[in-house]
Backbone as numpy.savetxt, mean C-alpha at the origin, in Angstrom:
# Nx Ny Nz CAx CAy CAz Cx Cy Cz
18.39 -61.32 -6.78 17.54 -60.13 -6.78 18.42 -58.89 -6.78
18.20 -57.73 -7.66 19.14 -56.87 -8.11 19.08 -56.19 -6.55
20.06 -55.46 -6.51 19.87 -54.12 -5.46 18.80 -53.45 -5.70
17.98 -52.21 -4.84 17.46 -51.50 -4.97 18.20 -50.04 -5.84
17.80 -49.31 -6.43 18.95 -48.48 -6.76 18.75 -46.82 -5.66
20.35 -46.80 -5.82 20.17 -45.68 -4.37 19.97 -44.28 -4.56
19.06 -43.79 -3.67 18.67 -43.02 -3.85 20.20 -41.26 -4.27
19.09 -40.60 -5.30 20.59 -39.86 -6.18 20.68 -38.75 -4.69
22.02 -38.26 -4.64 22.86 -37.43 -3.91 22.27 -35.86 -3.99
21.73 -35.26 -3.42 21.35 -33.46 -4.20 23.01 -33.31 -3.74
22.96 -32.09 -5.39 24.00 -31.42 -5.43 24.46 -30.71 -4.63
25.60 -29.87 -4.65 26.02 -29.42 -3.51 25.21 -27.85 -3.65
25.27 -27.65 -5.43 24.39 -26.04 -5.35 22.80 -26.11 -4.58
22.48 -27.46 -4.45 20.88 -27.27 -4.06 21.62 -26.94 -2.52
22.21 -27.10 -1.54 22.35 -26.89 -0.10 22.54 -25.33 -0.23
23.90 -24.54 -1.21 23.91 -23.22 -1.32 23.16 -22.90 -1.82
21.75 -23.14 -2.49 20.60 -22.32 -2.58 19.46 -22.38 -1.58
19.83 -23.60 -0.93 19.11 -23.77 0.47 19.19 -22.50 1.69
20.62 -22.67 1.43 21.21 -21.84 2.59 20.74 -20.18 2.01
20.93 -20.15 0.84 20.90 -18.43 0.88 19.67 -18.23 1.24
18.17 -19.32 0.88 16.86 -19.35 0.86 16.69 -18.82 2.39
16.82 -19.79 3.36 17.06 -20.00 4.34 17.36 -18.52 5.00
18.21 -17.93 5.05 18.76 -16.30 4.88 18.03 -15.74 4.81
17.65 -15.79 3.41 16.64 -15.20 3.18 15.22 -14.68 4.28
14.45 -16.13 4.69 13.34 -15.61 5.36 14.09 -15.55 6.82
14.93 -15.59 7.00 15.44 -15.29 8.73 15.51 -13.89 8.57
16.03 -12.81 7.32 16.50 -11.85 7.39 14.60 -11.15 7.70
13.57 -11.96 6.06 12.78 -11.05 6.44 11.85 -11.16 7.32
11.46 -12.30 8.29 10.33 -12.62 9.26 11.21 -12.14 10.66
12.70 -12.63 10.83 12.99 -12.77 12.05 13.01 -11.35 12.71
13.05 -10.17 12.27 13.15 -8.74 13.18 11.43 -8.05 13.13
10.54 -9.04 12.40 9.02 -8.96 12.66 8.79 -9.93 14.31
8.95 -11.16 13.78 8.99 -12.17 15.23 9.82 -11.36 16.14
10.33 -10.93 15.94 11.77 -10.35 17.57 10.85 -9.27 18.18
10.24 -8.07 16.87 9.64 -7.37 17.41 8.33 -7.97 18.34
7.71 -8.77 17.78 6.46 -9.42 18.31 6.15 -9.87 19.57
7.74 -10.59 19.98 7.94 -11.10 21.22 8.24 -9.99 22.30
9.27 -8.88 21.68 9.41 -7.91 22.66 8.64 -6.90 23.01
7.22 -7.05 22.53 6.39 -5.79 22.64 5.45 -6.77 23.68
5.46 -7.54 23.97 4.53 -8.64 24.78 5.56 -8.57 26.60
6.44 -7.15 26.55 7.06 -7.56 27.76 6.31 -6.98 29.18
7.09 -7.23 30.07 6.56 -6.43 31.66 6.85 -4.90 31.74
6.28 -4.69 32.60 6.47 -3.08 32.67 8.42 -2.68 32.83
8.70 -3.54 33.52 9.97 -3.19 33.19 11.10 -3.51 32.11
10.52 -4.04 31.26 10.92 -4.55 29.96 12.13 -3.57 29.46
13.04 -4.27 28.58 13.53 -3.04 27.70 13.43 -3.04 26.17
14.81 -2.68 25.26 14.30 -3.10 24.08 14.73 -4.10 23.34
15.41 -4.83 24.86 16.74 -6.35 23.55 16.08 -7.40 24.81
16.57 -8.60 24.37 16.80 -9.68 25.53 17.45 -9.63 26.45
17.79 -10.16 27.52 16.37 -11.10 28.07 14.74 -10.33 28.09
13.95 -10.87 28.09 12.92 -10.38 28.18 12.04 -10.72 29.57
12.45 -9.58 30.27 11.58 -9.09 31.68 10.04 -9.09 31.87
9.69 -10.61 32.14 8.03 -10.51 32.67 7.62 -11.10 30.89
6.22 -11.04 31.39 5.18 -10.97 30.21 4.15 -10.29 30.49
3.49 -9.07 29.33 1.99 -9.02 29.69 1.82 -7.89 28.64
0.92 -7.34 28.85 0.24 -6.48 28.02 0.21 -4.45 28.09
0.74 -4.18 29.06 1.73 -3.50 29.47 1.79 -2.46 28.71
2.56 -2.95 27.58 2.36 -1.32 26.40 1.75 -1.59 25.24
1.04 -2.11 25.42 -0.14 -2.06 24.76 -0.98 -0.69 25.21
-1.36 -1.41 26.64 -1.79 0.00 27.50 -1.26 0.89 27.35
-0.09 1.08 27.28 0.51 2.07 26.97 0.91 3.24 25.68
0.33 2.06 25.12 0.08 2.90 24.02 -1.31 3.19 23.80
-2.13 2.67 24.22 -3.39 2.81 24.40 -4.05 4.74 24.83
-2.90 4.87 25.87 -3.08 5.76 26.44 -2.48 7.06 25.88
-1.75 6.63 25.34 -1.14 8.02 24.17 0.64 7.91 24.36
1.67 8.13 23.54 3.01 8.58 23.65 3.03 9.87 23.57
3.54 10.83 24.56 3.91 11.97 24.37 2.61 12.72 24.26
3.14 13.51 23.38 2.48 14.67 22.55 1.63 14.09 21.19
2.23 12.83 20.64 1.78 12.36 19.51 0.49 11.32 19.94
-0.56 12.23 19.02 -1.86 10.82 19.02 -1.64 9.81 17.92
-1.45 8.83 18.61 -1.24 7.68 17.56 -2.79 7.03 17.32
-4.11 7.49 18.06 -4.85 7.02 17.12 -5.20 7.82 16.28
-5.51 8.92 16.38 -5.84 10.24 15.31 -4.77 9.30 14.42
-3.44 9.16 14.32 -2.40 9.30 12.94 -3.08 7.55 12.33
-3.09 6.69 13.34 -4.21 5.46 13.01 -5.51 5.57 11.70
-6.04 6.83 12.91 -7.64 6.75 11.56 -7.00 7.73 10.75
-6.04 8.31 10.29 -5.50 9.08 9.16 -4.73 7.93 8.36
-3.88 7.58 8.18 -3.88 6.31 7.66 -4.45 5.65 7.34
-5.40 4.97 7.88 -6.73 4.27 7.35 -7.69 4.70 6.35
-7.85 6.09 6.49 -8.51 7.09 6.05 -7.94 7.24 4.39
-6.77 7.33 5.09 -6.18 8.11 3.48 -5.87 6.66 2.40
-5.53 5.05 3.00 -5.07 3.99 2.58 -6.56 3.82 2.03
-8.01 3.69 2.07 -9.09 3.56 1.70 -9.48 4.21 0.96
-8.74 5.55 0.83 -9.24 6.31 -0.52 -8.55 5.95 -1.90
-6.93 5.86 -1.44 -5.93 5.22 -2.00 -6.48 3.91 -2.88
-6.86 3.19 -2.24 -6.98 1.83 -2.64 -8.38 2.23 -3.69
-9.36 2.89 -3.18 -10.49 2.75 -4.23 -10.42 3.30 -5.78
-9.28 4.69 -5.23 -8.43 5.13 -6.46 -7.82 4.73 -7.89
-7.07 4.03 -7.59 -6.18 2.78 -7.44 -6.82 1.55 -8.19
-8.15 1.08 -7.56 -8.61 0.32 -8.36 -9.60 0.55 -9.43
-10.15 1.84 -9.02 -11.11 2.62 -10.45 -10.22 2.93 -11.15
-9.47 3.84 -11.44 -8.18 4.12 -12.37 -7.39 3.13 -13.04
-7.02 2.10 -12.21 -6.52 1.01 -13.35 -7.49 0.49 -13.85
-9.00 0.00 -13.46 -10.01 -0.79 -14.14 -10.06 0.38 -15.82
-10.26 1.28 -15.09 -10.58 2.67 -16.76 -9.07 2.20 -17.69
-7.88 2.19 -17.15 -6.78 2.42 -18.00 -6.96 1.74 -18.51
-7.00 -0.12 -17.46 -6.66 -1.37 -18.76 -8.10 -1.48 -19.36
-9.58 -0.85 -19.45 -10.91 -1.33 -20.48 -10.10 -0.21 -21.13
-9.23 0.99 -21.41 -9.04 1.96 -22.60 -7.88 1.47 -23.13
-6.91 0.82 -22.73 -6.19 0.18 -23.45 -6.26 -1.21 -24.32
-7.28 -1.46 -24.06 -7.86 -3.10 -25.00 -8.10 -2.67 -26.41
-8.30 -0.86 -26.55 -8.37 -0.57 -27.92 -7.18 0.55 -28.47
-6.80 0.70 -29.50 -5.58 1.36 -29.78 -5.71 2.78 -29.22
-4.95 3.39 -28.64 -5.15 4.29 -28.01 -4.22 5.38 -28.34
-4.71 6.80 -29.29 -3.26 7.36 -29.56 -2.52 8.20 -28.73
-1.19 8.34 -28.45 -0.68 7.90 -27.42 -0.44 7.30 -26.16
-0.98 6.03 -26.54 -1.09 4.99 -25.09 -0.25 4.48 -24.83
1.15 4.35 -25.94 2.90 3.98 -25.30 3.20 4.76 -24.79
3.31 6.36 -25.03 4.16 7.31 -24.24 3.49 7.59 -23.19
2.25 7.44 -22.94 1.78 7.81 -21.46 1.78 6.60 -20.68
1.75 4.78 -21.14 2.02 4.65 -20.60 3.57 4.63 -19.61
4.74 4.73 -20.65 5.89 4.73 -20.19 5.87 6.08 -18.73
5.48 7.08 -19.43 5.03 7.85 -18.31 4.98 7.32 -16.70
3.53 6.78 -16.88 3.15 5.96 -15.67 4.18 5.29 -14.93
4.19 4.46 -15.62 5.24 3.33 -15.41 7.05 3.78 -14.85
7.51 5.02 -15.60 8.46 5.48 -15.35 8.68 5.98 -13.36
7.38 6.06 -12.82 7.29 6.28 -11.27 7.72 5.37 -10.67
7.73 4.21 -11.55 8.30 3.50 -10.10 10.16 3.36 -10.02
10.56 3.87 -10.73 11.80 3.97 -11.27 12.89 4.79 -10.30
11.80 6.01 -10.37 12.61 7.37 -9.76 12.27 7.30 -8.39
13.58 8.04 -7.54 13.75 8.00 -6.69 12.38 8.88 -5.84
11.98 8.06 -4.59 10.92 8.18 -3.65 11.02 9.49 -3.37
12.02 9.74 -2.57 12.14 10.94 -1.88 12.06 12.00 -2.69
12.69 11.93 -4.35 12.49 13.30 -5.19 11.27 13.34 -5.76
10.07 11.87 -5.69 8.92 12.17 -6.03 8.55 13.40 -5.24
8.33 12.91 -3.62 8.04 13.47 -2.49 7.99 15.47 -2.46
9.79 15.70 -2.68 10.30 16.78 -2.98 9.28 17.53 -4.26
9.46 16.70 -5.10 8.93 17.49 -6.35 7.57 17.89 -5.94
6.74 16.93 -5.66 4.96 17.14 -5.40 5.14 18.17 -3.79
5.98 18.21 -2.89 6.16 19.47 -2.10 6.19 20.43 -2.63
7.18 20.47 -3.44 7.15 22.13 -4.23 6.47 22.67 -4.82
5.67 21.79 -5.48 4.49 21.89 -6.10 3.31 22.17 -5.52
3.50 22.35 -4.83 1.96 22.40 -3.62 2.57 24.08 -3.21
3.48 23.83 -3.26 4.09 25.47 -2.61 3.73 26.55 -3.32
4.55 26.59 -4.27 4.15 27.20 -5.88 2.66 27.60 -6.01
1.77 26.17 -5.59 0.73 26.56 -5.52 0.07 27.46 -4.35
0.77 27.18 -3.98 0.21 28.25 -2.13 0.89 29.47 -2.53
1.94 29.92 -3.41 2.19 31.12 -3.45 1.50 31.94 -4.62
1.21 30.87 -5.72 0.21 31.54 -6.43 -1.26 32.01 -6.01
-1.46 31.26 -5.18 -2.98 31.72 -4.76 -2.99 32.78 -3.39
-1.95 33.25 -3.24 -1.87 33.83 -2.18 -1.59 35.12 -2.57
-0.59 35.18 -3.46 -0.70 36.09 -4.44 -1.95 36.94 -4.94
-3.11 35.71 -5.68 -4.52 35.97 -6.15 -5.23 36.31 -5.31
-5.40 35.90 -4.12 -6.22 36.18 -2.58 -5.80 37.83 -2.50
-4.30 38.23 -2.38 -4.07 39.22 -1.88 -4.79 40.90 -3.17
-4.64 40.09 -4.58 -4.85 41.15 -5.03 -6.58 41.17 -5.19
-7.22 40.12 -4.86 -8.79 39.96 -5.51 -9.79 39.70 -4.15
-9.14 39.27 -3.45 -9.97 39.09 -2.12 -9.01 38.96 -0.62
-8.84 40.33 -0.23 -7.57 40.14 0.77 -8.39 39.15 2.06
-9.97 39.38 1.90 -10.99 38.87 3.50 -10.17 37.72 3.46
-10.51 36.78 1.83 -9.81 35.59 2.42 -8.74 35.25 2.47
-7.35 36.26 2.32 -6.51 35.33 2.75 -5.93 35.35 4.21
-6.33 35.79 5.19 -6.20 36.00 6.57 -6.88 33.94 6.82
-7.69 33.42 6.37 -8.00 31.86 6.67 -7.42 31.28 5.76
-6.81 31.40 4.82 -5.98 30.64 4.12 -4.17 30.22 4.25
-4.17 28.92 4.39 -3.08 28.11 5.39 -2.15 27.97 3.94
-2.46 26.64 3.70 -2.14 25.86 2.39 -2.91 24.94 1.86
-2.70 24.56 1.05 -2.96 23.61 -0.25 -2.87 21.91 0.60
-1.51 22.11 0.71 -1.08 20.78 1.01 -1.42 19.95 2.56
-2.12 19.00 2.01 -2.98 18.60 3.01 -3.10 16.34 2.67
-3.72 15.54 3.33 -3.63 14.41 4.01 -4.36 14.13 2.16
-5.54 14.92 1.87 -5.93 13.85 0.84 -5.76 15.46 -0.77
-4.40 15.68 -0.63 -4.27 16.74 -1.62 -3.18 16.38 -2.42
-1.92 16.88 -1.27 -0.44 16.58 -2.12 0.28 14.99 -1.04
-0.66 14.83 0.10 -0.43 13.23 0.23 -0.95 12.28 -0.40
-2.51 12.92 -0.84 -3.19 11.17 -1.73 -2.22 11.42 -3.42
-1.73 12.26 -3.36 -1.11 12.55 -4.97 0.05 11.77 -5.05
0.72 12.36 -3.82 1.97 11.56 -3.45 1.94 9.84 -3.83
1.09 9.20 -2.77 1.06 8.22 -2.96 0.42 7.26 -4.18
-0.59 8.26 -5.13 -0.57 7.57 -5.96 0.04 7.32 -7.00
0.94 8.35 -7.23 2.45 8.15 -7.85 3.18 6.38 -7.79
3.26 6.14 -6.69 3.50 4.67 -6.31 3.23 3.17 -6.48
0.92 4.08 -6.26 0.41 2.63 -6.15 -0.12 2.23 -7.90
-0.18 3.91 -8.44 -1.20 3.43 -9.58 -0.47 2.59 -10.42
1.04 2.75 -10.68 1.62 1.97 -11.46 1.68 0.18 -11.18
1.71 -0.20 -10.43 1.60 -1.49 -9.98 0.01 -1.93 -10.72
-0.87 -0.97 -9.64 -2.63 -1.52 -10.33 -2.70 -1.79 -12.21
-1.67 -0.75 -12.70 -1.92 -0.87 -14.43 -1.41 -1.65 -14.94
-0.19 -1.96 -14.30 0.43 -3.25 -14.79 -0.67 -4.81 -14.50
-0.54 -4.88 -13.46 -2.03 -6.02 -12.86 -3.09 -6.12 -13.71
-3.61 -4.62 -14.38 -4.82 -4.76 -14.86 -4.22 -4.90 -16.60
-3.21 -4.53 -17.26 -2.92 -4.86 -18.48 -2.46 -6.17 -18.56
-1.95 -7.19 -17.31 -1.61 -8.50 -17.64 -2.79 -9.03 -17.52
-3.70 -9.03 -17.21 -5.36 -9.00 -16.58 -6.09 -9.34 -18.24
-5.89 -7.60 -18.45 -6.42 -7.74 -20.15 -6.07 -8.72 -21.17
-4.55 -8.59 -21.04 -3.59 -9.12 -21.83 -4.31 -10.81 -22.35
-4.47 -11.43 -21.41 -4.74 -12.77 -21.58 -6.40 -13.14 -21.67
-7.19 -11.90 -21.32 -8.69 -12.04 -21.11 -9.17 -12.36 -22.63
-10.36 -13.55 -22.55 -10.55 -13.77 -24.08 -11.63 -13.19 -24.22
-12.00 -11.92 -25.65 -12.84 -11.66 -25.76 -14.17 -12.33 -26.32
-13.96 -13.35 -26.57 -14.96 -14.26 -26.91 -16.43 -14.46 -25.91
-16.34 -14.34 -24.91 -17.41 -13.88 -24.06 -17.66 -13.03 -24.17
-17.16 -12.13 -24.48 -18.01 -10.19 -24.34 -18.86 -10.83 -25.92
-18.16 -11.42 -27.16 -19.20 -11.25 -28.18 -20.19 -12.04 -28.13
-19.97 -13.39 -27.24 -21.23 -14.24 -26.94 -22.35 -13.40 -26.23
-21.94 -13.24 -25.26 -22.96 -11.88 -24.72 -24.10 -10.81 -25.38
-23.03 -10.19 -26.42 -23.43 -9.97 -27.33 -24.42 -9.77 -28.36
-24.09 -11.14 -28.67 -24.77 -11.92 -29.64 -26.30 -12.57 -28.90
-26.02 -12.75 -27.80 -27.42 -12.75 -27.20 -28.36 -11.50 -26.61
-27.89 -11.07 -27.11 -28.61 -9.52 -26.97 -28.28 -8.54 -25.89
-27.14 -8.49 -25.38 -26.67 -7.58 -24.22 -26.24 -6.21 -24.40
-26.73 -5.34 -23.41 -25.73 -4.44 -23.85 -24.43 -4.27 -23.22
-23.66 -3.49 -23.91 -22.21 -2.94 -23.48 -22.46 -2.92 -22.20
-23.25 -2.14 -21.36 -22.69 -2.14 -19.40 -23.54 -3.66 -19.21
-24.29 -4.27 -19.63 -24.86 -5.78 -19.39 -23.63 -6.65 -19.51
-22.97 -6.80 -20.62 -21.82 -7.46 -21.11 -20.44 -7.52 -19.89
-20.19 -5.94 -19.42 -19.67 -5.30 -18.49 -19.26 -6.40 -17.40
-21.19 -5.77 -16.83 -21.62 -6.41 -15.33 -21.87 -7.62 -15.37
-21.91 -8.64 -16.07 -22.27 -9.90 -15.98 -21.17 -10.72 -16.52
-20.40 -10.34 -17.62 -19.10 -11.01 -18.18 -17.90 -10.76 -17.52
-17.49 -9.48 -17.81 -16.06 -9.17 -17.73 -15.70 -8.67 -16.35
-17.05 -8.26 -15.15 -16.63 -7.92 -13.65 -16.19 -9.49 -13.48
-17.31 -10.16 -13.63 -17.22 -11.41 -12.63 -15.63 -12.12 -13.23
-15.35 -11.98 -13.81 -14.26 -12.82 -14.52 -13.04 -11.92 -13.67
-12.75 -10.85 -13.74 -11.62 -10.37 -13.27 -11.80 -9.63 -12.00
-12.77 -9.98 -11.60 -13.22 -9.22 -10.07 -11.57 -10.08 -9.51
-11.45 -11.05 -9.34 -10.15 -11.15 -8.24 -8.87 -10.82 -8.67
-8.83 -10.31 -9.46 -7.65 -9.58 -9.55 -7.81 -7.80 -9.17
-8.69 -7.72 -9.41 -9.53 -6.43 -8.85 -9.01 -6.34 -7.29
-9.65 -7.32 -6.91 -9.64 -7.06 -5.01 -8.23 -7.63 -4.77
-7.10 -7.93 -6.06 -5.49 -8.19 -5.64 -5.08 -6.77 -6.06
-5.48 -6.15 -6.55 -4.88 -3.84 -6.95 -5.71 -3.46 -5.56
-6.39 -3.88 -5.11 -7.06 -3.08 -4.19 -6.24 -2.83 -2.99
-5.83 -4.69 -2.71 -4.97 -4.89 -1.67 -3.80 -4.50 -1.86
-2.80 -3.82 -3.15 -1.97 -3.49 -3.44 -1.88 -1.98 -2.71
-3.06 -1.72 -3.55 -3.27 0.32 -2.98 -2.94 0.42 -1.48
-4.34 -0.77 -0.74 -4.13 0.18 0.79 -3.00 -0.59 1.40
-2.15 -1.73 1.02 -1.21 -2.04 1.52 0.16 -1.20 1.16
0.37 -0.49 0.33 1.38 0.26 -0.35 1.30 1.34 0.17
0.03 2.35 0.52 -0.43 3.23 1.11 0.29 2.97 2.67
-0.35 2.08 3.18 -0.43 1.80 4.57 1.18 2.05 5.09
2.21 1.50 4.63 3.48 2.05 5.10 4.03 2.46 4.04
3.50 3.54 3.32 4.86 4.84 2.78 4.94 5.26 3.65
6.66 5.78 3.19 7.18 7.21 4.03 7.84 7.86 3.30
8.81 7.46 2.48 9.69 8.03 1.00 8.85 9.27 0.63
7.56 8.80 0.05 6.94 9.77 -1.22 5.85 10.74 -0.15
5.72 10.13 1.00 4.83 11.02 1.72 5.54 12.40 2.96
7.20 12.46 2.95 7.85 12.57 3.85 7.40 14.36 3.49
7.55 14.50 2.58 7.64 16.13 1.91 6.08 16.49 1.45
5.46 16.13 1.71 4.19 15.50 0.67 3.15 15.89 1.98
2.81 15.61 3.36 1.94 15.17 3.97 1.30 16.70 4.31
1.81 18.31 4.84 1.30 18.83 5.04 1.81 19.22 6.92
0.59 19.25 7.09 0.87 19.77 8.90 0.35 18.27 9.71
-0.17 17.57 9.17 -0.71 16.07 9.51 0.06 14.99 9.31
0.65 13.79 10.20 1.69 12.76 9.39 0.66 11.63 9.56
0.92 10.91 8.72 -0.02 9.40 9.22 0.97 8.53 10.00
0.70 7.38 9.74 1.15 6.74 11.29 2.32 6.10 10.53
2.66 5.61 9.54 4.48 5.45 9.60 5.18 6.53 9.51
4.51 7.66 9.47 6.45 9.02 9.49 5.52 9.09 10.85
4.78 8.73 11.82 4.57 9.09 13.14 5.85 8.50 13.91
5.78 6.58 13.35 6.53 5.95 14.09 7.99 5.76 13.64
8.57 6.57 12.41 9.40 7.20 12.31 10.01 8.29 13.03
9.16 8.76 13.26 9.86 10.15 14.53 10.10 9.37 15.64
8.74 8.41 16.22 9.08 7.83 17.51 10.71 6.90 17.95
10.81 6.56 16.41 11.68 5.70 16.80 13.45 6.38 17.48
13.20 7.91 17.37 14.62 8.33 17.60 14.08 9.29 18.83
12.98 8.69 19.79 12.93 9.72 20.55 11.83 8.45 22.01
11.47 7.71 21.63 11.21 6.15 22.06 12.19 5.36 22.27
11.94 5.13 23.83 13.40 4.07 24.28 12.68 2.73 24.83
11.39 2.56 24.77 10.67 1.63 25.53 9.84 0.88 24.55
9.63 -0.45 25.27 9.22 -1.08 24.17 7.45 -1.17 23.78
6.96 0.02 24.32 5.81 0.60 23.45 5.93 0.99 21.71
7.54 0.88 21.34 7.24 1.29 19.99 7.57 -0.39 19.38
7.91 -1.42 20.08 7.38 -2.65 19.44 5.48 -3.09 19.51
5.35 -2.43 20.67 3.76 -2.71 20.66 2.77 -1.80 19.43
3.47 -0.59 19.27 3.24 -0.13 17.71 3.24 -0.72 16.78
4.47 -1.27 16.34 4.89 -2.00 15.24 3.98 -3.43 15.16
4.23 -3.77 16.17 3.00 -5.37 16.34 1.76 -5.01 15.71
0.87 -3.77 16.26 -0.85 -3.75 15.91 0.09 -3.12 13.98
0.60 -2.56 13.84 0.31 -1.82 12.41 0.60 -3.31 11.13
1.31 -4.51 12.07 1.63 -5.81 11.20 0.31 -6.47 11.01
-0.06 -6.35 12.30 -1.50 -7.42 12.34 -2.47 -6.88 11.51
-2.82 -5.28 11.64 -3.59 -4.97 10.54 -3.04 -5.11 9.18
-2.07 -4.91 8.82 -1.72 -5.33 7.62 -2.10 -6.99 7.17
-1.75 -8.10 8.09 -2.05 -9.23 7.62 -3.84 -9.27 7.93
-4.72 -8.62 8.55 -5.62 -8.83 8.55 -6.29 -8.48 7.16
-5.39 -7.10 6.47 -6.21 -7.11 5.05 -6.13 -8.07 4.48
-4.31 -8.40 4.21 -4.15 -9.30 3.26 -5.19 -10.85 3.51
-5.36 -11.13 4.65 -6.46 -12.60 5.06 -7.83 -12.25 4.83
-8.25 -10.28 4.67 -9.70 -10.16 3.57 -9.55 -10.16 2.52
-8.72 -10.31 2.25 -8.05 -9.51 0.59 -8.36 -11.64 -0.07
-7.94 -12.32 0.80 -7.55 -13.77 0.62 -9.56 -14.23 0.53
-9.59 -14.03 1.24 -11.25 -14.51 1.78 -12.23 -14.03 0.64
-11.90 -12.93 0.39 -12.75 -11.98 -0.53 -12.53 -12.75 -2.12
-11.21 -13.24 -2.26 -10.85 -13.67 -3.83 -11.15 -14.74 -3.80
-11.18 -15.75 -2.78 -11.67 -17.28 -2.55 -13.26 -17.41 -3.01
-13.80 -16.53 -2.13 -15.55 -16.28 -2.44 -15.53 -16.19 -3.52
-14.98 -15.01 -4.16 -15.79 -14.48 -5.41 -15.56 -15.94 -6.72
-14.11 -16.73 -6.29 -14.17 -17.85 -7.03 -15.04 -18.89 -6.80
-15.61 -18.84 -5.92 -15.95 -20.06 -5.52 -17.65 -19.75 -5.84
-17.70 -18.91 -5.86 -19.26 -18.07 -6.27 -19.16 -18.31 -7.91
-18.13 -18.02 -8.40 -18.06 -18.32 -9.91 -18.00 -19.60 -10.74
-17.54 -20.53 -9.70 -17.78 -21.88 -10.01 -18.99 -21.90 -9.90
């Protein structure tokens, strides 16, 4: 009876691609987990190991406010502004990629346009759409002074949470949503819109009954793009936000003026909401498939 034959050797590159893999998610989960564990400490906690006690501690503590800074006000500003973001975001790419399914004249150079944002550097988006808001506050201040001086004694600025911040950020998100929604198009067969059609539908019938239900989940994957992309800028919103910050340039400031580990108990709730979208974002695309079967 022959031998069995033995099982083959992995190469030595599969262990060094193991290992870099490996690296890999230690680099990106393990200072999420570190934070996770150290925001769960005792009141006398600090901000490294060992970790002193267990409990809930600054949570409360943050509960109750840091400083001078309201971290829930900068909470529902964030939220606020990531929900407008996202609806943005996903109406705007749905319009780009149904106007790009037909030849569009100049629809290469604008899109390169688009597309060219994600290229350039964050911070000179930021800069540029600051100045721009300025410019604009000096032109109209200008106009106030020679045409209506009453109002410019109440006039601040321009630049504000959903003005030269929702602008800011959609610099960022819309390009991602158009790409999503032109690979979306790209492969969609029109052969259903003419069956439709052909049975007597109209164009928004064809719409709402063919072409939502078919690409609705990629829809609610730009959506989750917007308010997750939204949710922690700081690059394009740093110059951009106005007299209001939302809650990552909040916990940006905190972090060079925070010695306690209330700013891991920060960092913990702003993760969990993040994975809580992404697990609606999951739930929401499951349904709508499973509704379509």
């Amino acid at each position: 009876m022959a031998n069995p034959v033995r099982r083959r050797r992995r190469p030595l590159s599969f262990w060094l691609l193991g290992a870099v893999f490996a690296a890999f998610v230690l680099f990106l989960y393990g200072p999420m987990f570190t934070i996770f564990v150290l925001s769960f400490q005792g009141p006398e906690g600090g901000l490294t190991f060992p970790m002193r006690g267990a409990s809930l501690h600054w949570f409360r503590q943050l509960w109750e406010g840091i400083g001078v800074i309201d971290i829930g006000a900068a909470l529902r500003r964030s939220l606020a502004l990531g929900t407008v973001v996202m609806m943005l975001t996903v109406g705007l790419s749905l319009l780009a990629g149904l106007a790009y399914r037909k030849k569009l004249p100049g629809g290469t150079v604008l899109f390169y346009i688009v597309v060219a944002s994600l290229i350039m550097p964050s911070i000179i988006v930021s800069l540029g759409v600051g100045l721009m808001f300025r410019l604009l506050d000096t032109g109209l201040k200008t106009l106030l002074e020679a045409h209506a001086p009453a109002l410019l004694e109440t006039f601040t600025t321009t630049m504000g949470l959903f003005s030269s911040g929702l602008g800011a950020q959609l610099t960022w998100t819309l390009p991602f949503g158009l790409l999503i929604m032109f690979a979306v198009f790209n492969r969609f067969n029109p052969a259903y819109e003419e069956a439709a059609r052909d049975l007597g539908a109209t164009p928004w019938q064809s719409f709402r009954h063919v072409v939502l239900p078919l690409i609705g989940p990629s829809l609610v994957g730009v959506g989750m793009f917007g308010f997750t992309l939204s949710w922690d800028e700081i690059a394009r919103s740093s110059q951009a936000m106005g007299d209001l910050n939302t809650l990552p340039l909040e916990l940006q400031g905190l972090t060079t003026t925070v010695t306690t580990p209330v700013i891991y108990a920060l960092g913990t709730v702003t993760t969990v909401i993040s994975f809580l979208v992404m697990g609606l974002t999951l739930a929401i695309v499951a349904f709508w498939q499973s509704r379509r079967r």
